[in-house]
mmCIF file of the C-alpha atoms, coordinates in Angstrom:
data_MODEL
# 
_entry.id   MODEL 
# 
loop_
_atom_site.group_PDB 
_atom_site.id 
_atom_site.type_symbol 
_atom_site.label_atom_id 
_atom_site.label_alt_id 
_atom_site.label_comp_id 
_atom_site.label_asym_id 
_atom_site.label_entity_id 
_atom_site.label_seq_id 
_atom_site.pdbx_PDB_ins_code 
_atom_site.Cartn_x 
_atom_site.Cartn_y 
_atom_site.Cartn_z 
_atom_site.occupancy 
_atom_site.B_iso_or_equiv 
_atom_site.pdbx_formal_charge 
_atom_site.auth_seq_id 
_atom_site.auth_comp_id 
_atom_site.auth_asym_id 
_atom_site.auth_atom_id 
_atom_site.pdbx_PDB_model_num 
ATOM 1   C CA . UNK A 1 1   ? -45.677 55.906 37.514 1.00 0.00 ? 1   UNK A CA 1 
ATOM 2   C CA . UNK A 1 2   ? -48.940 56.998 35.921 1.00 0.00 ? 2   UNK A CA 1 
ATOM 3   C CA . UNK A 1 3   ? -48.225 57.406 32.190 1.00 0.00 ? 3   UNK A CA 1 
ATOM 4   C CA . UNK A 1 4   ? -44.540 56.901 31.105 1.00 0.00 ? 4   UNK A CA 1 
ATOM 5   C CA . UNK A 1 5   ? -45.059 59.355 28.211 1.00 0.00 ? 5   UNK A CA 1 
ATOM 6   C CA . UNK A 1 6   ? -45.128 62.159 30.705 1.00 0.00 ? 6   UNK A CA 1 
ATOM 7   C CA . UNK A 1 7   ? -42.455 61.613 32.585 1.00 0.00 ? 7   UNK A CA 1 
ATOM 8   C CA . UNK A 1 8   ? -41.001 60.977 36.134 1.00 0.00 ? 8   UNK A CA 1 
ATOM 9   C CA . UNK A 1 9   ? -41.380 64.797 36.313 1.00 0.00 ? 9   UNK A CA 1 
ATOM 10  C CA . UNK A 1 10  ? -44.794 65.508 35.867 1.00 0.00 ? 10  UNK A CA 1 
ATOM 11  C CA . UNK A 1 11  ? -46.788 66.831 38.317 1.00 0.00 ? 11  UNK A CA 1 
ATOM 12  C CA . UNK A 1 12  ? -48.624 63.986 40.083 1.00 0.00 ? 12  UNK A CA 1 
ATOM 13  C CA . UNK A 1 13  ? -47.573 61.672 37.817 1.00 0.00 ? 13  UNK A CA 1 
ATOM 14  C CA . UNK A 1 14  ? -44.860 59.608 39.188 1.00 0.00 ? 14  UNK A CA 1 
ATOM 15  C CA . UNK A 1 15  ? -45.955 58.553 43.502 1.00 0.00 ? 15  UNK A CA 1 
ATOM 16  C CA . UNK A 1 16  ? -43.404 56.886 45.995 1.00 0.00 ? 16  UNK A CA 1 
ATOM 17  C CA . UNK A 1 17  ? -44.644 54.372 48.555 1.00 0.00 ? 17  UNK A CA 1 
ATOM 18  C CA . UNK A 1 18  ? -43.258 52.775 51.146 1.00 0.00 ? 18  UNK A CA 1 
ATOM 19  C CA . UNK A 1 19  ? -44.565 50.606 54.212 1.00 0.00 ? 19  UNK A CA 1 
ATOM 20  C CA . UNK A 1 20  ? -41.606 50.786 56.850 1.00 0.00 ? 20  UNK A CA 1 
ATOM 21  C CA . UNK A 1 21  ? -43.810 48.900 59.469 1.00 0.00 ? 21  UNK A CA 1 
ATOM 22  C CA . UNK A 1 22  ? -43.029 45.749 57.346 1.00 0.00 ? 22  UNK A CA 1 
ATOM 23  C CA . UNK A 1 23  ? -39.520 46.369 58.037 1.00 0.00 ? 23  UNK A CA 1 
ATOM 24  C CA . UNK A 1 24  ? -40.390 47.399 61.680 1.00 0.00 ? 24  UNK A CA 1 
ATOM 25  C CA . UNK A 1 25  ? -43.744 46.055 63.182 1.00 0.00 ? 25  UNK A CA 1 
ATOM 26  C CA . UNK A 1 26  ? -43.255 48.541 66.416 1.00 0.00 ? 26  UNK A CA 1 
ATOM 27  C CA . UNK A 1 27  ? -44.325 51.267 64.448 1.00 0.00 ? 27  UNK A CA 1 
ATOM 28  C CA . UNK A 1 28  ? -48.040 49.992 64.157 1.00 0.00 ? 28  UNK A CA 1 
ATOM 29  C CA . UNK A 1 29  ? -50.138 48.427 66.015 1.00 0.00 ? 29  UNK A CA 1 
ATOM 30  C CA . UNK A 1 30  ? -50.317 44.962 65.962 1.00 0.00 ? 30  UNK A CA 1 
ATOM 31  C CA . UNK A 1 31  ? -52.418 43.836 63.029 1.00 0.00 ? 31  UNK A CA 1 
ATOM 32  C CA . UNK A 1 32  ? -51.742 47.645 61.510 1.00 0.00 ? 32  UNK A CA 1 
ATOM 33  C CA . UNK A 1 33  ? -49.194 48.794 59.127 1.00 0.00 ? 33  UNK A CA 1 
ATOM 34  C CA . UNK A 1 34  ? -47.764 52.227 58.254 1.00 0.00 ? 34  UNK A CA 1 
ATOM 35  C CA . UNK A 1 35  ? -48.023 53.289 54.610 1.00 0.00 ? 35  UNK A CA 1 
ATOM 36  C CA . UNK A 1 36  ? -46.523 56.472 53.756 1.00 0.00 ? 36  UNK A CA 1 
ATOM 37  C CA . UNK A 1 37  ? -47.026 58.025 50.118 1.00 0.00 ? 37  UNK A CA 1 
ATOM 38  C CA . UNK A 1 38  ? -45.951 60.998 48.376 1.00 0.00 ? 38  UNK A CA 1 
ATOM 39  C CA . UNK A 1 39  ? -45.293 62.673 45.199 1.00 0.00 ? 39  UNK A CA 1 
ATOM 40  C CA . UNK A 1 40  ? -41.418 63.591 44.371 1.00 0.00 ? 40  UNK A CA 1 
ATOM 41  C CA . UNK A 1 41  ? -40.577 67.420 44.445 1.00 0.00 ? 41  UNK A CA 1 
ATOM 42  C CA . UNK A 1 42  ? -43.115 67.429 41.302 1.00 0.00 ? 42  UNK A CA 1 
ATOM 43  C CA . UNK A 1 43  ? -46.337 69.521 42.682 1.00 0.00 ? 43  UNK A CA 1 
ATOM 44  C CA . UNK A 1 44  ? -45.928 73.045 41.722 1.00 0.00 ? 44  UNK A CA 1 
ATOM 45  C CA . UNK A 1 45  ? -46.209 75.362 45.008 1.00 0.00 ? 45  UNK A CA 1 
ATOM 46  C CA . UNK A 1 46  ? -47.512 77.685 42.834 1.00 0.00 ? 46  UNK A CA 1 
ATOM 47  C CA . UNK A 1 47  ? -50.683 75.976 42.659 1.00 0.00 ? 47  UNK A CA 1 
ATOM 48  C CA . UNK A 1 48  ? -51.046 75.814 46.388 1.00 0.00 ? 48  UNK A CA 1 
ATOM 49  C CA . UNK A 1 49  ? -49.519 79.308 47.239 1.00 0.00 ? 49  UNK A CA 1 
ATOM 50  C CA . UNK A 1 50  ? -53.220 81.126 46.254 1.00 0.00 ? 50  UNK A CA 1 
ATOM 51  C CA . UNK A 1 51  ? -54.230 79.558 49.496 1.00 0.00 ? 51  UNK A CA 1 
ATOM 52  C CA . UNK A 1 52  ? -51.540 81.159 51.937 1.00 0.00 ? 52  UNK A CA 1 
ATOM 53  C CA . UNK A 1 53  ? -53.013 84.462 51.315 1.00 0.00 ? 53  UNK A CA 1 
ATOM 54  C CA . UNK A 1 54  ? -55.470 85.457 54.361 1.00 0.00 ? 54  UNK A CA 1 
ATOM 55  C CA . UNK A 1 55  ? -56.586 82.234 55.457 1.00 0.00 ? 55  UNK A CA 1 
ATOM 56  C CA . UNK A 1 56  ? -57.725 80.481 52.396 1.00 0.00 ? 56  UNK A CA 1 
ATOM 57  C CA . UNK A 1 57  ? -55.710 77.178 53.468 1.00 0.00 ? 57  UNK A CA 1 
ATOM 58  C CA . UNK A 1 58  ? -58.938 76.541 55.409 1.00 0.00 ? 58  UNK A CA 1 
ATOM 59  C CA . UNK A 1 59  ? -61.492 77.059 52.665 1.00 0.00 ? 59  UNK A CA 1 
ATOM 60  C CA . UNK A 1 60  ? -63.360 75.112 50.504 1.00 0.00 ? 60  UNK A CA 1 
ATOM 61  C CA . UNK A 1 61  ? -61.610 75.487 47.372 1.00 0.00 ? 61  UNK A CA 1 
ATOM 62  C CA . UNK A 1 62  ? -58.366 74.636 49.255 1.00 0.00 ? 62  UNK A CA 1 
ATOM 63  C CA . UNK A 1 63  ? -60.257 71.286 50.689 1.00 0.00 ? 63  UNK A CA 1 
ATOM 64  C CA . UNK A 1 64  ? -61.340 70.015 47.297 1.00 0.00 ? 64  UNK A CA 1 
ATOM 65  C CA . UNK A 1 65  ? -57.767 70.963 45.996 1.00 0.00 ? 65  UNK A CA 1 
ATOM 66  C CA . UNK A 1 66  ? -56.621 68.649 48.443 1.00 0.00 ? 66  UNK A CA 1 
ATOM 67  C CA . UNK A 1 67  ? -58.782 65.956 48.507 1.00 0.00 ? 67  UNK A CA 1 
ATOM 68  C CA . UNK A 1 68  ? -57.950 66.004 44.501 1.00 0.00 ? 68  UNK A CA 1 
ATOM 69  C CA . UNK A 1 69  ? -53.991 65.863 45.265 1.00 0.00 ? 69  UNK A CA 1 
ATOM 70  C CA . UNK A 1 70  ? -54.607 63.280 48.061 1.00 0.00 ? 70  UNK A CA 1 
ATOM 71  C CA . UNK A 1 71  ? -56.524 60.938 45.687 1.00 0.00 ? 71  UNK A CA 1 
ATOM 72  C CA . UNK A 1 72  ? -53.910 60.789 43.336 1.00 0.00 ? 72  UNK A CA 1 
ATOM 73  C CA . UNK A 1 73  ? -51.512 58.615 46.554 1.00 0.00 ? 73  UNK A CA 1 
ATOM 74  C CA . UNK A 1 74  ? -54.693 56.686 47.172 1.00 0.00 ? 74  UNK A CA 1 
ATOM 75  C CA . UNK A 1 75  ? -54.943 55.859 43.628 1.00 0.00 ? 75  UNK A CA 1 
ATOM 76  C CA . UNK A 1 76  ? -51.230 54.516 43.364 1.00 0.00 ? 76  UNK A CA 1 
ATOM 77  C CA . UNK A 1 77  ? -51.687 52.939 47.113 1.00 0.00 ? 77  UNK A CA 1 
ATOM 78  C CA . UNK A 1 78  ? -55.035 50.558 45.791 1.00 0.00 ? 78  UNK A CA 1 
ATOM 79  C CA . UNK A 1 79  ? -52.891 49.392 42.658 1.00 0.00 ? 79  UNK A CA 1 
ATOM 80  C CA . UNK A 1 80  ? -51.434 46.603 45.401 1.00 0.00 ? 80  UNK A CA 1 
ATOM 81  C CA . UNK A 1 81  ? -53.985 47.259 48.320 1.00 0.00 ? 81  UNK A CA 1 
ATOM 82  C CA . UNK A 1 82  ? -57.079 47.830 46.977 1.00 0.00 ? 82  UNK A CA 1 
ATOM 83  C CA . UNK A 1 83  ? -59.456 47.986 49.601 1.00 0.00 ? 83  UNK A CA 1 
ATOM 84  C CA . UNK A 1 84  ? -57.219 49.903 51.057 1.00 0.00 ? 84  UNK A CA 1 
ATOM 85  C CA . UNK A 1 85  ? -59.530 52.906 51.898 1.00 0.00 ? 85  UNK A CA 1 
ATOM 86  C CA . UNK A 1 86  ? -62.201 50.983 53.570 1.00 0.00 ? 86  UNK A CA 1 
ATOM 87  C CA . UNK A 1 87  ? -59.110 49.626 55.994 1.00 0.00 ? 87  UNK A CA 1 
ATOM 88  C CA . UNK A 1 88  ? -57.264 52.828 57.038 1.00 0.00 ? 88  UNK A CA 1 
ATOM 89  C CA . UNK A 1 89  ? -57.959 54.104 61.077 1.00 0.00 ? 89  UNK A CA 1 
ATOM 90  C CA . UNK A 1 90  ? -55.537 57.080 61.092 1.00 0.00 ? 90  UNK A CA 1 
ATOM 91  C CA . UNK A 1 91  ? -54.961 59.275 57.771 1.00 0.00 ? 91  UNK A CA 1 
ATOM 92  C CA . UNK A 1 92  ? -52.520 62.277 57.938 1.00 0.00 ? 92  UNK A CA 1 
ATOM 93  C CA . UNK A 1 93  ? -53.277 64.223 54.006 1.00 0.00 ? 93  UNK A CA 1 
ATOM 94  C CA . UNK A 1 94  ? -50.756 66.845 53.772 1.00 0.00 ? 94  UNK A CA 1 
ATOM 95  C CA . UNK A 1 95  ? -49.535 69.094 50.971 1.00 0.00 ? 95  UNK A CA 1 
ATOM 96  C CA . UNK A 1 96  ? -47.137 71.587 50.626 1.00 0.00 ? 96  UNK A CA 1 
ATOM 97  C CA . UNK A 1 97  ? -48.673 74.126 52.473 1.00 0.00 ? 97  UNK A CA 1 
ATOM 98  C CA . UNK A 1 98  ? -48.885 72.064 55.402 1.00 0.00 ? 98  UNK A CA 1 
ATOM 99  C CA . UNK A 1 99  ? -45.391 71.031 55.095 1.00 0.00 ? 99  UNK A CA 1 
ATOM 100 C CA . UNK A 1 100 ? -43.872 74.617 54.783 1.00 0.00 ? 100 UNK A CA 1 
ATOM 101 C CA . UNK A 1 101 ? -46.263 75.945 57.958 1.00 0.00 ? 101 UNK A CA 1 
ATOM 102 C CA . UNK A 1 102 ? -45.056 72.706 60.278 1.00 0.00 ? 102 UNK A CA 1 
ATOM 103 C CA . UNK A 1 103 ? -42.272 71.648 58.852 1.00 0.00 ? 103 UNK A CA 1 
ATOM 104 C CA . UNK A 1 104 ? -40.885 74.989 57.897 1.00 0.00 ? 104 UNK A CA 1 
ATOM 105 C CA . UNK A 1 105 ? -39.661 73.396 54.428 1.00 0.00 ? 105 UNK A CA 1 
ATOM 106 C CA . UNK A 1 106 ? -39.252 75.765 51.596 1.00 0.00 ? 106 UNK A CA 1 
ATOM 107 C CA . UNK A 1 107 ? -41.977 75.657 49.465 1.00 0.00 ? 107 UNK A CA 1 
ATOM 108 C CA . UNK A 1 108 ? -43.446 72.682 51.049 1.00 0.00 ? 108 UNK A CA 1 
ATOM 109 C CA . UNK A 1 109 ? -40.884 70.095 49.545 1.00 0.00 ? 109 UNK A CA 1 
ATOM 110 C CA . UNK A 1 110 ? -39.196 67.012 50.818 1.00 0.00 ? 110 UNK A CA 1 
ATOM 111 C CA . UNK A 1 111 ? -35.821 67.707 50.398 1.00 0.00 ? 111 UNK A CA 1 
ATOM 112 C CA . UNK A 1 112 ? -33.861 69.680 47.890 1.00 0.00 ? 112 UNK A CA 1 
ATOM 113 C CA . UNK A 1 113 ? -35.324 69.516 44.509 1.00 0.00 ? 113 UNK A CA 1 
ATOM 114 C CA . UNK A 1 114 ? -32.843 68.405 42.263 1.00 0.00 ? 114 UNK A CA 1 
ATOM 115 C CA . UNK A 1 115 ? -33.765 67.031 38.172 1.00 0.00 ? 115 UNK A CA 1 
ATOM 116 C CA . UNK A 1 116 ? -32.074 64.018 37.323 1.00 0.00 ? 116 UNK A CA 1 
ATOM 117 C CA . UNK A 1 117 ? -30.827 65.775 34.217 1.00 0.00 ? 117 UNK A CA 1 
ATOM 118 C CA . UNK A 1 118 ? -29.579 69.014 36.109 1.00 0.00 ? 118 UNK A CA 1 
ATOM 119 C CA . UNK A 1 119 ? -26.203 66.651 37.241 1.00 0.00 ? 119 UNK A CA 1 
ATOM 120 C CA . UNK A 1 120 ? -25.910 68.009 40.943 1.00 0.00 ? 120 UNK A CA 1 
ATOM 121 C CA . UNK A 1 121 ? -25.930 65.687 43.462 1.00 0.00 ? 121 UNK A CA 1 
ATOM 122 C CA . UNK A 1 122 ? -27.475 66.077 47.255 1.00 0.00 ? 122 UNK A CA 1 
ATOM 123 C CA . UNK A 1 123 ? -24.679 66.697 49.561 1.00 0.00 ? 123 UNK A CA 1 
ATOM 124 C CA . UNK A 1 124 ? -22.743 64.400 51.725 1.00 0.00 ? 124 UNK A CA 1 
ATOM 125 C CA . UNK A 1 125 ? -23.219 63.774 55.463 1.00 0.00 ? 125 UNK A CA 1 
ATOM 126 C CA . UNK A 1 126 ? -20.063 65.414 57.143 1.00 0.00 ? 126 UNK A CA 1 
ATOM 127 C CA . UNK A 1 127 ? -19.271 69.294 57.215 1.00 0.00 ? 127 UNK A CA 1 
ATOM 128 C CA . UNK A 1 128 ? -16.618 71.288 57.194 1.00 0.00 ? 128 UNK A CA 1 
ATOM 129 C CA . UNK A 1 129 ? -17.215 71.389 61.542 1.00 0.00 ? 129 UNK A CA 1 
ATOM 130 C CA . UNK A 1 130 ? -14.957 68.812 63.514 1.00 0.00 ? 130 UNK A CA 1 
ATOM 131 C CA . UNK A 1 131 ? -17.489 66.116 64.667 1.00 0.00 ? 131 UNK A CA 1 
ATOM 132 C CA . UNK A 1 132 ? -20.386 67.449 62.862 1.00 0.00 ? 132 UNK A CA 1 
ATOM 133 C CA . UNK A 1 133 ? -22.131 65.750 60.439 1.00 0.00 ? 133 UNK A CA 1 
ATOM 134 C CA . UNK A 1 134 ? -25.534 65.980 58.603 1.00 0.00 ? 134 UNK A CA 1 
ATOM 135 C CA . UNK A 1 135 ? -28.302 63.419 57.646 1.00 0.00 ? 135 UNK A CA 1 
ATOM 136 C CA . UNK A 1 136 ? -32.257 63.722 56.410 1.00 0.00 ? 136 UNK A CA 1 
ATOM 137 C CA . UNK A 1 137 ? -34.031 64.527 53.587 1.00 0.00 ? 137 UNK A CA 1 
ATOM 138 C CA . UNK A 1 138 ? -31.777 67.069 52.063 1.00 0.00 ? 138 UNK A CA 1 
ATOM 139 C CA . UNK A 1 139 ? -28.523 64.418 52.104 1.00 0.00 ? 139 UNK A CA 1 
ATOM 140 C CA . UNK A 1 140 ? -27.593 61.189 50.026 1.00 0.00 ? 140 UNK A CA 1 
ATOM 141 C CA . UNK A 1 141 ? -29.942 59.234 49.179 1.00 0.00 ? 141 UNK A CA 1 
ATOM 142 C CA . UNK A 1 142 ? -32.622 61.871 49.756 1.00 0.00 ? 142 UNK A CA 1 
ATOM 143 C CA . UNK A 1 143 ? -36.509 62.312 50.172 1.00 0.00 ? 143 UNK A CA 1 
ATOM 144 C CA . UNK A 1 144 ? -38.880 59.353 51.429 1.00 0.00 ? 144 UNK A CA 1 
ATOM 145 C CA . UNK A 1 145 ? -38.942 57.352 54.368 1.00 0.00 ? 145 UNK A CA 1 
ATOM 146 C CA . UNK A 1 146 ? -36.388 54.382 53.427 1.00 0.00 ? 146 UNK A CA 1 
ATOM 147 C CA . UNK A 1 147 ? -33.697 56.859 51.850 1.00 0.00 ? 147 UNK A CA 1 
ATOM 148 C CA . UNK A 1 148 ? -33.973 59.494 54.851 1.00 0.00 ? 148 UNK A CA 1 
ATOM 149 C CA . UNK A 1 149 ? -33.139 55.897 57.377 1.00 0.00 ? 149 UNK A CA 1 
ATOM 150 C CA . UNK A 1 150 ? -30.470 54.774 54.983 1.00 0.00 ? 150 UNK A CA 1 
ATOM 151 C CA . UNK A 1 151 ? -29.338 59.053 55.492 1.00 0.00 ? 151 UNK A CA 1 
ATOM 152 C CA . UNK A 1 152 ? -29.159 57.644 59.277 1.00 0.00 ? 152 UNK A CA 1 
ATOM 153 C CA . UNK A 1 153 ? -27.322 55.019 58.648 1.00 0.00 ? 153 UNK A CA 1 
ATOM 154 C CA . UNK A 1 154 ? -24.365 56.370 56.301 1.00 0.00 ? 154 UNK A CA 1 
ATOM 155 C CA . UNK A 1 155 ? -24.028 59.045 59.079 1.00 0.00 ? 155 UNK A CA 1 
ATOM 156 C CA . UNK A 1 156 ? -24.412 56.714 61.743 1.00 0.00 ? 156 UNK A CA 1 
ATOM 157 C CA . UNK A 1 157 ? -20.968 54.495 60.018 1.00 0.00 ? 157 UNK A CA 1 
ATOM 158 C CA . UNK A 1 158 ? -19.158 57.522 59.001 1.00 0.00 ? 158 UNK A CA 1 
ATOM 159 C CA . UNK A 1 159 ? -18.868 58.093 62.986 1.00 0.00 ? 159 UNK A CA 1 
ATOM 160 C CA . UNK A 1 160 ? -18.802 54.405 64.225 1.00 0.00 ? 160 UNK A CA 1 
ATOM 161 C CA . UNK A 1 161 ? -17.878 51.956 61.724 1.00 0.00 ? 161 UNK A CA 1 
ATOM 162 C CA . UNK A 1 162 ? -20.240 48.825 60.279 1.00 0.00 ? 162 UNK A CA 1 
ATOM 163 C CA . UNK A 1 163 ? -19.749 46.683 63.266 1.00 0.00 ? 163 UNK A CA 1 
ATOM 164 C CA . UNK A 1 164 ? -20.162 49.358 66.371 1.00 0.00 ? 164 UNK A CA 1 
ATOM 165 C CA . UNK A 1 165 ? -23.221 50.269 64.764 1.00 0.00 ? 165 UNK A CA 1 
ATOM 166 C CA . UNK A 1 166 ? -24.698 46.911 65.056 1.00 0.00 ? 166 UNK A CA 1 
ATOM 167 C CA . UNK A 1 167 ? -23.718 46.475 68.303 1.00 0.00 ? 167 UNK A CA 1 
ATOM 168 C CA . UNK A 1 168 ? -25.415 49.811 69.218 1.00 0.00 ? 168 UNK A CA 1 
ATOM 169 C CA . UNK A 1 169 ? -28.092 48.480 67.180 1.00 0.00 ? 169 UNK A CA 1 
ATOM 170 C CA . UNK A 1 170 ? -28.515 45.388 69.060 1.00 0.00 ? 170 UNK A CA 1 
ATOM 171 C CA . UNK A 1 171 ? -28.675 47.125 72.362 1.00 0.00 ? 171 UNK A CA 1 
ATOM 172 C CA . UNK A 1 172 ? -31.982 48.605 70.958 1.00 0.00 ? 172 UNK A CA 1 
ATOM 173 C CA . UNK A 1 173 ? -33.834 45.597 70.724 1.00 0.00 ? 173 UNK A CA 1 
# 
């Protein structure tokens, strides 16, 4: 969190990092880690929506606006790994545009957007289909890299139980 007097909801204010390759080392290569960072449901699409319109998501305008978003994550990332530009070998910048043309996500979120204060909750991880059930982003715990794995998990118990997941888990390694 940037400045606590403007809130978990301000744009760019408030970024969420995680390093999952410290939890699992196979997804980097040795010596490498995997930092993902991102900004909660709090960038207006409206500011990146003016670059939609006839190709202007490759312009300049829409590069500096990007650069300008993406330096806000590095900004939170060198608070604990400073150097940390000077170190990266692969970066993958993306904003909302990029998530809404590849990901087909609605206005380039993560997830459903719901405000802490609004009192709805994401939705659970079974349906109202025998045998089918739901996890990701848009499910308990929600967005980010950690929540959408513990998504996995919930679903992955709700079928199994605790201890047949393990096993199953084991068999992986």
């Amino acid at each position: 969190l940037d400045d606590w007097d403007r809130g978990v909801g301000a744009p760019r204010n408030l970024v969420l990092v995680s390093v999952a390759s410290l939890l699992d080392p196979s997804l980097a290569p040795e010596g490498c880690h995997v930092i993902h960072a991102y900004v909660p449901a709090t960038e207006p699409f409206e500011d990146w929506e003016q670059f939609d319109e006839g190709g202007r998501y490759q312009s300049a305008e829409y590069r500096e606006a990007k650069d300008a978003a993406v330096d806000v994550l590095w900004r939170a990332i060198e608070r604990y790994i400073p150097d940390v530009r000077s170190r990266v070998k692969v970066a993958l910048p993306a904003t909302p545009l990029t998530h809404r043309r590849f990901n087909r996500r609605d206005q380039g979120t993560y997830g459903a957007y719901l405000p802490a204060s609004s009192g709805e909750q994401l939705m659970g991880h079974s349906t109202p289909l025998d045998n089918f059930y739901m996890c990701g982003d848009s499910t308990f715990p929600g967005i980010g890299m950690p929540a959408v794995a513990a998504s996995g998990m919930i679903t992955a118990h709700s079928i199994l139980g605790v201890r047949e997941h393990w096993r199953n888990l084991d068999k992986l390694r």
